[in-house]
N, C-alpha and C positions, 0 to 999 in steps of 0.2 A: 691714244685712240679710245677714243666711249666704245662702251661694250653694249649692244643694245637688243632687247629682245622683241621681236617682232611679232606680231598680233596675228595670225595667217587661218585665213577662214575657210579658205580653197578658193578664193574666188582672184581675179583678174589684178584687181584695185590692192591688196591685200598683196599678192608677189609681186608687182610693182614696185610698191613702198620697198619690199626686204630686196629687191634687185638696186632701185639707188643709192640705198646705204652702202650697200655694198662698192660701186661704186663710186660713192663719196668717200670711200676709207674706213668707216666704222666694220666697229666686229660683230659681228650679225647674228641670232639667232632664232629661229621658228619657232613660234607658239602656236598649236591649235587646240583652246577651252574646249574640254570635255562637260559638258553643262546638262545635255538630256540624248536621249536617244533620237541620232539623227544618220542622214545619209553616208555610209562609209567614203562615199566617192567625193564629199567635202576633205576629206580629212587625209585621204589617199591622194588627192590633189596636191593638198599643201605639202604632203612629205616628199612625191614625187617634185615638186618645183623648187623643196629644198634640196633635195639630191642633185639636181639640174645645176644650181648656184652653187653647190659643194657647202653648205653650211648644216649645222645640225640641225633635228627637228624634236621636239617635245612638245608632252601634253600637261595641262596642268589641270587638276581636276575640281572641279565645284559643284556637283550637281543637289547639293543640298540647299546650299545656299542661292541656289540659279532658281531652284520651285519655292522659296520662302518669297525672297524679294523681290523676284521678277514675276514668273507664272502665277503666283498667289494673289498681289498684285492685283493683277491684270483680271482675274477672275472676280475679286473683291470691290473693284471698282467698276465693272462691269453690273454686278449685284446689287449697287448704290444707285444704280441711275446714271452712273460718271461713262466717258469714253476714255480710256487710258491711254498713254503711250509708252508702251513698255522699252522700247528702244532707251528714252532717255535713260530712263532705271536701269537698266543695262550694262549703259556708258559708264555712271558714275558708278553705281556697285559689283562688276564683274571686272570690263573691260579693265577701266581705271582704277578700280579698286583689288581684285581677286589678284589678277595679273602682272600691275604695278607692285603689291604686297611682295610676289613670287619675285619677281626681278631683281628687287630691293634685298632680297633677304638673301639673295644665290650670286650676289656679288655683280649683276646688272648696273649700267648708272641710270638705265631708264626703259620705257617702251615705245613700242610707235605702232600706227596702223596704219589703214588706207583710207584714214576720214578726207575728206575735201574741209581744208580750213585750213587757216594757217595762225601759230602763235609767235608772238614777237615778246619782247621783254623790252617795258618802257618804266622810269621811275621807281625799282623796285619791285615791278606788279610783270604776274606773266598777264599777257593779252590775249582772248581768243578770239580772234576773227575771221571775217569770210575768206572761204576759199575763192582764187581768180577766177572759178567755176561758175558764175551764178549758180545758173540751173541744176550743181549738182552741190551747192553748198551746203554742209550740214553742222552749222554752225548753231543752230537751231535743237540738233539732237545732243549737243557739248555740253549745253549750259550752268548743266549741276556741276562740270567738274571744279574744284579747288584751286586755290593756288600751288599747292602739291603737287597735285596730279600733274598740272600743265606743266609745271615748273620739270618736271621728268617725263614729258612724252614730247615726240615728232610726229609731224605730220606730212610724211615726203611729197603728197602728192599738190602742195598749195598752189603751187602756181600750173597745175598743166589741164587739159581737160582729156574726157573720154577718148578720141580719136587717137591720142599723143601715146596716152597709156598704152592703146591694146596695140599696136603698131612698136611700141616698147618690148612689149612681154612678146609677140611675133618674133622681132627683131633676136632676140635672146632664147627663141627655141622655146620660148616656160608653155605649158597646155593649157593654161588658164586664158590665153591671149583671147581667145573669142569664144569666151563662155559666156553665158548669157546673165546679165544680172539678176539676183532674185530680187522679187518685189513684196515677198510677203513677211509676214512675222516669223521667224527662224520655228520658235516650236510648235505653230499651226499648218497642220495638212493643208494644202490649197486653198488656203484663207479662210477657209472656217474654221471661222473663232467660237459660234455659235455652239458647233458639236462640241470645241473643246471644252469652251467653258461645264457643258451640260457633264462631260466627261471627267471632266476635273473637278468638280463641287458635289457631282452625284447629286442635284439637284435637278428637276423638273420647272421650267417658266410656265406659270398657265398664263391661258388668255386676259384679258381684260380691256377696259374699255379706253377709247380715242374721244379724246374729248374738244372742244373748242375752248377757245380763250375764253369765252362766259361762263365755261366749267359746265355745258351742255356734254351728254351723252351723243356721240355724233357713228359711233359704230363699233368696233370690235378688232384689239390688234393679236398677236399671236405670241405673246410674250415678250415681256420690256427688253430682255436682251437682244431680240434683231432692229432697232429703233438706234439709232443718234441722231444730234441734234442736227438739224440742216437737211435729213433726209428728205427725200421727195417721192424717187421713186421706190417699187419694191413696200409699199406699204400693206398692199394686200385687197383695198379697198378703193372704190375712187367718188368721188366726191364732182365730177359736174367741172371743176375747174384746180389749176394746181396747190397743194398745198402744203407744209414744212412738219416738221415734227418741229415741235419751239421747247417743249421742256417732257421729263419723266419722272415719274412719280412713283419710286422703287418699296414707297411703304404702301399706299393704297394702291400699288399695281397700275397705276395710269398714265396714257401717253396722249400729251396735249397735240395737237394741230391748229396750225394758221395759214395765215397767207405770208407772203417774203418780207412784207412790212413787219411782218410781229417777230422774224427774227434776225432784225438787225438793231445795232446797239451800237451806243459810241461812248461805253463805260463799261472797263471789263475791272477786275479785282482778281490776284492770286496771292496765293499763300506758299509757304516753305519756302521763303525765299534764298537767293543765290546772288552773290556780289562778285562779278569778276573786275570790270576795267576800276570800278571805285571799290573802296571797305563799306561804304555805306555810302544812304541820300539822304541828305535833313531837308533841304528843300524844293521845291518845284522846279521839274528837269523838261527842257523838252527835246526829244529824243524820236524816233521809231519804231514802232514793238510790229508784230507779228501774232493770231491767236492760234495757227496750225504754219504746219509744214512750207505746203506749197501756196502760199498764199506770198505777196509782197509784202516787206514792212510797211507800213503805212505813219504819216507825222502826228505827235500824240504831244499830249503833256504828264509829266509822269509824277508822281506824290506816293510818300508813306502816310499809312494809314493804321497804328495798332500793331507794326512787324510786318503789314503786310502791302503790296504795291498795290496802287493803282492809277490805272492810266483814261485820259479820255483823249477819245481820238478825234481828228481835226472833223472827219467823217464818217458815218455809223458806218461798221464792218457786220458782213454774215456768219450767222450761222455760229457764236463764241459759245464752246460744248464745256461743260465742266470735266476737270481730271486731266485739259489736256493743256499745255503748256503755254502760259507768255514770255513773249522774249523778247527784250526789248536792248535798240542799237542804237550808239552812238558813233553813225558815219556807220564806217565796216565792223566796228569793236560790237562785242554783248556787252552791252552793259550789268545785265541783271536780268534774271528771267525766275519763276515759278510756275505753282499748279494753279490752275484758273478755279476758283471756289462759286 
């Protein structure tokens, strides 16, 4: 019997995963990461639904390491002009890193959570690919993981969708069954990011100027931090007809504006890259990448470039924001994804 320890956030998706191990036969135990000061009734949940399951519940602590590489981060790339995604950072250095470490060293054979995706072992290589979920696949936020990591994590929930789950967690009495999913960044109050950052850096954004593609002074925005690329609305100003943020300018303080045409593109470039279905690419792949989340993959052609990927796609895509990730798939696999530069 694997002995495996469980990821438990308080949320729905999360006691699900540790109810089918259970189960399935594995020996099961509760984790819930101590990272920043957050709501007790997360945390109160998950020990409550480990009580409910009869298995143990522990906290494993990081929260030095959660503000270096996550929240730091996030604020830093913010200050660049970049939009980050601190989720993926997350994955690979808390979830699958912090957690996995603990498990590994307290006599665990691995971890799991309640990601949507599911990993297979083909050739040697673990696989990470789409959950049977579309809509709730996040195969997308996996991409930095290792061959390690995956090679010692489950992912119970691959094959079922939202309805299955919470009718699950019903079913078995757990209080999580129709809790409502969060949608925001774990350590930002109500989505602002904008307070936190100002909160977190003790920095002030002043004003500065909106510019056009001719590098025309066109009005006045309220600091580069409320801006990403693709924004439309919430500008502050309005201009007579709709128009985009296209790029920011985090050393002279400036944030360009256009029209839809100036921000789309059908050649994106990322760095730090990450190899899961292959070790590497020597030559021209064609493939499917993604430049955000909810967005569909779209058919590309993929090339190295210097260590780092790039893709052109069959079709210009909107709105590709620097900081935030490419992921690119072969069929349902990732093949290899990065930070977009």
């Amino acid at each position: 019997m694997k002995k495996i320890l469980v990821g438990m956030s308080g949320g729905v998706d999360s006691s699900a995963a540790a109810l089918l191990l259970l189960q399935q036969g594995y020996d099961v135990t509760g984790c819930t990461l101590n990272l920043f000061e957050k709501e007790a009734t997360d945390v109160n949940d998950a020990k409550e639904v480990c009580g409910k399951l009869g298995i143990e519940h522990i906290t494993v602590n990081a929260p030095e390491l959660f503000r270096k590489a996550v929240m730091s981060d996030f604020a830093e790339c913010y200050e660049k002009g970049e939009t980050p995604n601190p989720c993926i950072i997350c994955n690979e250095k808390i979830k699958f890193g912090v957690m996995l470490d603990f498990a590994l060293e307290n006599g665990f054979d691995g971890i799991a959570t309640g990601h949507y995706a599911r990993i297979e072992e083909e050739d040697g290589r673990s696989l990470l690919k789409r959950g049977d979920d579309i809509k709730k696949d996040q195969s997308y936020f996996l991409y930095r993981l290792s061959q390690h990591q995956l090679s010692h994590s489950i992912f119970p929930l691959f094959n079922m969708e939202k309805p299955q789950i919470r009718q699950l967690a019903e079913e078995n009495g757990l209080i999580t069954a129709r809790k409502r999913d969060s949608q925001d960044i774990c350590f930002i109050n109500n989505g602002d990011y904008v307070s936190f950052i100002k909160d977190f850096t003790g920095r002030d954004f002043p004003d500065g100027d909106f510019l056009d593609t001719n590098g025309n002074v066109i009005g006045r925005h309220g600091g580069i931090i409320n801006y990403t690329v693709g924004q439309r609305k919430g500008l502050g100003v309005t201009f007579g007809k709709p128009v985009y943020v296209c790029s920011k300018d985090a050393v002279n303080n400036t944030v360009t504006l256009g029209e839809l045409s100036e921000i789309m593109t059908d050649t994106v470039v990322a760095e730090d890259v990450n190899f899961i279905a292959v070790p590497e690419i020597k030559d021209e792949v064609r493939c499917t990448a993604k430049v955000r989340y909810n967005m569909k993959d779209m058919p590309c052609t993929l090339t190295m470039e210097g260590g780092r990927i790039k893709v052109k796609f069959d079709e210009a895509v909107k709105a590709v924001t620097k900081g935030q990730a490419l992921v690119c798939y072969d069929g349902d696999s990732v093949l290899c994804g990065g930070r977009i530069i």
